[in-house]
N, C-alpha and C positions, 0 to 999 in steps of 0.2 A: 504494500500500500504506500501511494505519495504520502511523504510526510506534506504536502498542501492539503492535501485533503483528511486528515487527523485532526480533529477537534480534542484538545487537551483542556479539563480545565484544571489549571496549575494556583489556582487561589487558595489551597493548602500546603501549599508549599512555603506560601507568604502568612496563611496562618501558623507552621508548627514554627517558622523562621522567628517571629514575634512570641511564641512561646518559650521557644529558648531563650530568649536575651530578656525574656522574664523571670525567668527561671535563674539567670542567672546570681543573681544577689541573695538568693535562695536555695540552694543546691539540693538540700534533701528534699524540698518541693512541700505538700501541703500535711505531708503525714506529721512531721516534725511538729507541725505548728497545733494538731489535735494531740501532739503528744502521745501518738503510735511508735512503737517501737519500727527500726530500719529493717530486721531481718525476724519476723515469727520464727518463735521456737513454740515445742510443744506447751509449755509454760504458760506463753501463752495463748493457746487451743485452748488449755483447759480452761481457762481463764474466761477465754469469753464465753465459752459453752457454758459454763456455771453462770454467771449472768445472763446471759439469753434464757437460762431455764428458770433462773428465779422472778427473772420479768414475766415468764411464762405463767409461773405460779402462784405471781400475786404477791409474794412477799415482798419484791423490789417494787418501787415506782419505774415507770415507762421514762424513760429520761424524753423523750418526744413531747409528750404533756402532760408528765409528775402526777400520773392518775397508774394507784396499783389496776392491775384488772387480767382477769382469767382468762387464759382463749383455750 
C-alpha cells in the first residue's frame, strides 16, 4: 500500500509524548502519591483481601461513602 494513501492518526503519539514530560517530575507516577506500594508482594495480597472482605462484611466502612453495608 502507498504510504499517500494510509491515513494514520498519530494524535497519541503527541498524547503519550505530553504524558511523559508529565511524568517527569514525578517518576513513580500516581501510585506513590495514594501511597501504594512500587512492587506487591504477597503481604500485600493478603492485605487487601482482608479489607475487601471486611468491607464485604460490614465490619469496615466503604471508604467510597463511610456507610458499613452487606453485599
Amino acid at each position: 500500500m502507498d504510504e499517500e494513501k494510509k491515513k494514520v492518526d498519530e494524535a497519541w503519539k503527541e498524547h503519550a509524548e505530553k504524558e511523559k514530560q508529565e511524568g517527569k517530575g514525578n517518576p513513580a507516577g500516581s501510585d506513590s502519591e495514594k501511597g501504594l506500594p512500587q512492587d506487591a508482594d504477597f503481604g500485600f495480597f493478603v492485605t487487601s483481601l482482608a479489607i475487601q472482605a471486611s468491607i464485604a462484611l460490614g465490619t469496615t466502612p466503604n471508604p467510597i461513602n463511610n456507610q458499613k453495608e452487606e453485599t
